[in-house]
N, C-alpha and C positions, 0 to 999 in steps of 0.2 A: 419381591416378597419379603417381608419382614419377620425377623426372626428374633426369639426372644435372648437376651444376655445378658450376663453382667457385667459391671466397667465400674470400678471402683478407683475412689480418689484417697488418697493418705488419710487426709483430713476428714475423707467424709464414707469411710468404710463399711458403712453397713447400706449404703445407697445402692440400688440400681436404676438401669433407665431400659427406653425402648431403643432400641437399635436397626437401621434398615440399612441393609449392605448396600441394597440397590444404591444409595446415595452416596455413599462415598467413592472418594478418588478410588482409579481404579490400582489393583493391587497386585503383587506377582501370580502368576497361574499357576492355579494347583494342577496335582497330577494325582495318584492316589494319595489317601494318608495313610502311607508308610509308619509314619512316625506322630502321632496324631500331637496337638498341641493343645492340655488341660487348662493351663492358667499363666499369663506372665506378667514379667515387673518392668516398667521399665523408670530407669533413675535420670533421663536424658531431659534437656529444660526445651523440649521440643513445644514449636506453636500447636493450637486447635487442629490446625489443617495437616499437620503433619503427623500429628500423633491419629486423626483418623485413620489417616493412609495406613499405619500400623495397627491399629482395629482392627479397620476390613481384611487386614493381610493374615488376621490371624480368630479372626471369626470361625466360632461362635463359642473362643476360648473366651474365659471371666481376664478384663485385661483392666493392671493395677497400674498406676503412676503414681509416682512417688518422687519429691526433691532426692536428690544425693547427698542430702545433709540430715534427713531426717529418718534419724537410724531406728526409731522404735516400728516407723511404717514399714521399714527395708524388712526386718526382723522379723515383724507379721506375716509380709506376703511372703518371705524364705518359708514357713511353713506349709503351704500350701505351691508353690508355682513351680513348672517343670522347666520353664524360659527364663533366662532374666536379660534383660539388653541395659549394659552399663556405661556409665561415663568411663571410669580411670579403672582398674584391676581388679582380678576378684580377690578375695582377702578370704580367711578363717570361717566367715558365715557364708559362704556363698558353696567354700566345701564343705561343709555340716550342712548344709541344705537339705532334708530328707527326701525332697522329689527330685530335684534341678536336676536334668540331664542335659542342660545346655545353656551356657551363659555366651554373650556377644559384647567385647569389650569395645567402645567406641575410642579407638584409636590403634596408632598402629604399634607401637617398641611392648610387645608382649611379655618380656624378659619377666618381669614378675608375677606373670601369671602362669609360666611356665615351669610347674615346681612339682615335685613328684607324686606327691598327694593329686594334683590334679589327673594325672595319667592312671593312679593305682585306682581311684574312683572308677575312672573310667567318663569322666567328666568331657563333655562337647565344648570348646571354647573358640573362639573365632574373634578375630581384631577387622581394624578398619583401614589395613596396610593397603600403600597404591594410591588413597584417595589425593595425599599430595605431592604423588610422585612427581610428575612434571614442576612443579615450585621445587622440590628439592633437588631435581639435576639443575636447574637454570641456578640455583645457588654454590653448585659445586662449580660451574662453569665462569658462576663471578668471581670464585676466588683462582680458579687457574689464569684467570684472565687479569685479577688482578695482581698476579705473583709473577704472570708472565711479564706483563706492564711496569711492574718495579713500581706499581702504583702506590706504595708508602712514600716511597721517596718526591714522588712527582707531589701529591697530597702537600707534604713539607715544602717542598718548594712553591708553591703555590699559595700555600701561608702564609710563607718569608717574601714572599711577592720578587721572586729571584726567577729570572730567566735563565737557563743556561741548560747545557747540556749533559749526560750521566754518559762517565767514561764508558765506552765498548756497545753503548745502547746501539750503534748501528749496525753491532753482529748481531743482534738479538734476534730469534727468530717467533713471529708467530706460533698459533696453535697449528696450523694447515701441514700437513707431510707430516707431522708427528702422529706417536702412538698414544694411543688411551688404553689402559687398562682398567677393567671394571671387576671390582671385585661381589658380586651379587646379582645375581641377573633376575629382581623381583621386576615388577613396576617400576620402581624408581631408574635400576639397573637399564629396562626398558626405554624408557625415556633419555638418561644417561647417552645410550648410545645414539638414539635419533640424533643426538644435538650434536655428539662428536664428528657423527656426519658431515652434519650440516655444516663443520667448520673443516670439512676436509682432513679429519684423521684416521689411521687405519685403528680399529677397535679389536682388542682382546677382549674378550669376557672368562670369567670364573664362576663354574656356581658348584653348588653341592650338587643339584640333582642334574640327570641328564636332559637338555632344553630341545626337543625337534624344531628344524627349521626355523632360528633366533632370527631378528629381522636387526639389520645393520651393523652386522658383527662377521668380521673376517676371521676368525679363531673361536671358536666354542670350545674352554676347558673344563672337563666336570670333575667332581673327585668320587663320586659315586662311579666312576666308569675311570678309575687309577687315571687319572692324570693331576700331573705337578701342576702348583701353580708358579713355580720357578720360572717356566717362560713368561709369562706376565710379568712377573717383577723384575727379569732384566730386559724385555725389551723395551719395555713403557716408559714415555716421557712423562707420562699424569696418571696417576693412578690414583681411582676413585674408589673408596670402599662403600657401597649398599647393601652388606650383609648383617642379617639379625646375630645376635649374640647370644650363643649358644655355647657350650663346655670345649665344642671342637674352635671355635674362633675365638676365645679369649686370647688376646694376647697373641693375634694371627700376624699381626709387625711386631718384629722387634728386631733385635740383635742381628741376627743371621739374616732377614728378609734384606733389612735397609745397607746391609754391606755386597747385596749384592743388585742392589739399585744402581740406578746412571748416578753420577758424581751432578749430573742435571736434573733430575727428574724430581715431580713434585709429588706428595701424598694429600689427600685429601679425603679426611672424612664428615661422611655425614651419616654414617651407621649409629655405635654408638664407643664411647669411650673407651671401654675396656678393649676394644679389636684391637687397640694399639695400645702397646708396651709404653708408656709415655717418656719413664728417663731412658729408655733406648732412644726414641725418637727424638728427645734432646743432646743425646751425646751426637746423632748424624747427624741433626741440623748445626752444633756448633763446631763439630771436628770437619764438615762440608762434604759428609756424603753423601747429602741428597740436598736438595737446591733449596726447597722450601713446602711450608704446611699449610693446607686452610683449615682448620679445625672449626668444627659445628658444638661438638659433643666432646664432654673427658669424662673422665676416671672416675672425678669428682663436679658433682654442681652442684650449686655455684662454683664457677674454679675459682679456689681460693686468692685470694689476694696477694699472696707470697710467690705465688708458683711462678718458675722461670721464665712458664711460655710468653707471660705478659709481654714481657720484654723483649724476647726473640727476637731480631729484626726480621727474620726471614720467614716468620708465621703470620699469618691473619687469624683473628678472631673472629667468631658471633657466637653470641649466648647462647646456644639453641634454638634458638629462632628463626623462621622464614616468613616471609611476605606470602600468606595466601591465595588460592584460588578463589574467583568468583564464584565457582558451584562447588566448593571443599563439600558446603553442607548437604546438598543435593546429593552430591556422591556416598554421602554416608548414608545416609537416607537410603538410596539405592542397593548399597551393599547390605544392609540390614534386609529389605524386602525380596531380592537377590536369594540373600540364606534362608528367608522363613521357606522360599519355596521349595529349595532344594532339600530343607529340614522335611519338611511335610510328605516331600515325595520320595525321602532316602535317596537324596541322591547325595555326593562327594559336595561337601560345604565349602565355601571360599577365603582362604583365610585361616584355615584351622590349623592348630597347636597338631604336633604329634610332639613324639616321646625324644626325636633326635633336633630338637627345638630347646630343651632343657637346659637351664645355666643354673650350674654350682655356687651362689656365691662365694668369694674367696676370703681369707680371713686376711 
């Protein structure tokens, strides 16, 4: 049955067309509308076929697209839309919004969406965390692998076209009987530990909130149910951080954590910059209290060109960057279609902001 609607383009705003639900992909299942949905934006460079699947998911609301570049259309539809599903952060117009009661960031490090105005609104926000979790443990897992392998050195050697052997390398041990420590038990933290498994480690995890029945984790520590995370930091041979950034984990390594680290154990982040103290974690890495770093993310990005870590011998770099999944974009897709239903039907959103999500910036 065909129904009538409207679907507006930036460029061509005062058009409508005919619309027949029956033909489109099919879309997440409604339940009641709890929470009806009047009108939305969306700023995503999504194909035909995908932005119907968002249509029909959200039929027989008037539904806008718009580039994410072209601020006079963004500006328009802010006056009328109660949705907006965006590329990068919501900004000043999206809280001045006079309907929005729900924006959907498409990605995942929320931190700057995360701001008090957001909460005192009473604003709905939701990111697209999870989608690359599994690409971001298999990268945490290349740099313990390559820190454990003393793979700089080998690298060098290998350039110098020099055969020989690295004093003490045949005490060295593998990942297998060692401990992992995970500091985040999201998706990514999820996955984190599947692999730690897989490589024969026994797994601590850390999260804020309390996790029922975590899957591949001999230690479950929460701090919403008082427990330290002291035992992680001194039993762990690898310690992985996949926690958001928020006012309680700024600056959650530093001084006091890494003196009480193994004199071996490595850190490895792929959260975000700020979780770690950075000249703390340059005083252990060169005074040797902790063995060595993979870092994803700093304090600062670009990291600047001065900064010490360059040089480190005992860090790895990457720009913030990871090698992709095959379905990243499917998953986003899904997680957005995922929330319209649960929007629709009042149910608990995936991915949402609360108010203990919050980061201060620092001066």
């Amino acid at each position: 049955m065909a129904e009538r609607r409207r679907y507006r383009r930036c460029s061509q705003v005062t058009e409508s067309e005919e619309f027949n639900a029956m033909q489109q992909p099919s879309a997440v299942p409604r339940m009641s509308h709890d929470r009806p949905i009047k009108a939305v934006l969306v700023t995503l460079p999504y194909t035909p076929e995908e932005l119907d699947e968002l249509r029909a998911a959200v039929a027989p609301a008037e539904f806008i697209h718009c580039s994410s570049t072209d601020e006079k259309g963004i500006a328009t539809a802010l006056e009328v839309v109660d949705v907006a599903i965006i590329a990068g952060d919501l900004d000043d117009r999206y809280i001045n919004a006079p309907n929005l009661k729900w924006v959907h960031c498409d990605h995942s490090g929320l931190t700057k969406s995360a701001r008090p105005e957001v909460f005192e609104k009473g604003l709905l926000v939701t990111g697209a965390a999870g989608r690359s979790a599994a690409a971001l443990a298999q990268h945490a897992f290349y740099f313990a692998l390559a820190l454990t392998y003393d793979a700089k050195q080998l690298i060098e050697m290998q350039s110098a076209h020099v055969w020989r052997g690295i004093p003490g390398y045949g005490e060295k041990l593998g990942l297998a009987g060692k401990t992992l420590g995970i500091v985040g038990y999201g998706q990514t933290g999820v996955e984190m530990a599947a692999l730690g498994k897989a490589f024969q480690m026994k797994v601590i995890a850390y999260n804020r909130s309390v996790v029922s029945a975590p899957s591949n984790v001999d230690l479950m520590l929460c701090s919403e149910r008082g427990d330290s995370i002291d035992q992680l930091v001194e039993e762990a041979d690898v310690i992985m951080l996949a926690t958001q950034l928020t006012d309680v984990t700024y600056h959650m390594f530093s001084t006091r954590q890494f003196a009480k680290m193994k004199h071996t154990a490595l850190i490895i982040n792929m959260a975000r910059g700020l979780v770690i103290d950075e000249a703390a974690l340059l005083e252990a890495l060169r005074s040797g209290e902790i063995a060595g770093a993979g870092l994803d993310v700093f304090s600062k990005e670009p990291l600047p060109a001065d900064s010490a870590l360059w040089d480190q011998p005992n860090v790895l770099i990457t720009p913030h960057m990871t090698p992709g999944l095959p379905d990243k974009r499917r998953r986003s897709i899904n997680m957005i279609l995922d929330n319209i239903g649960r929007y629709l039907s009042g149910e608990p959103m995936l991915n949402a902001l609360s108010a203990k999500d919050m980061f201060t910036p620092k001066s």
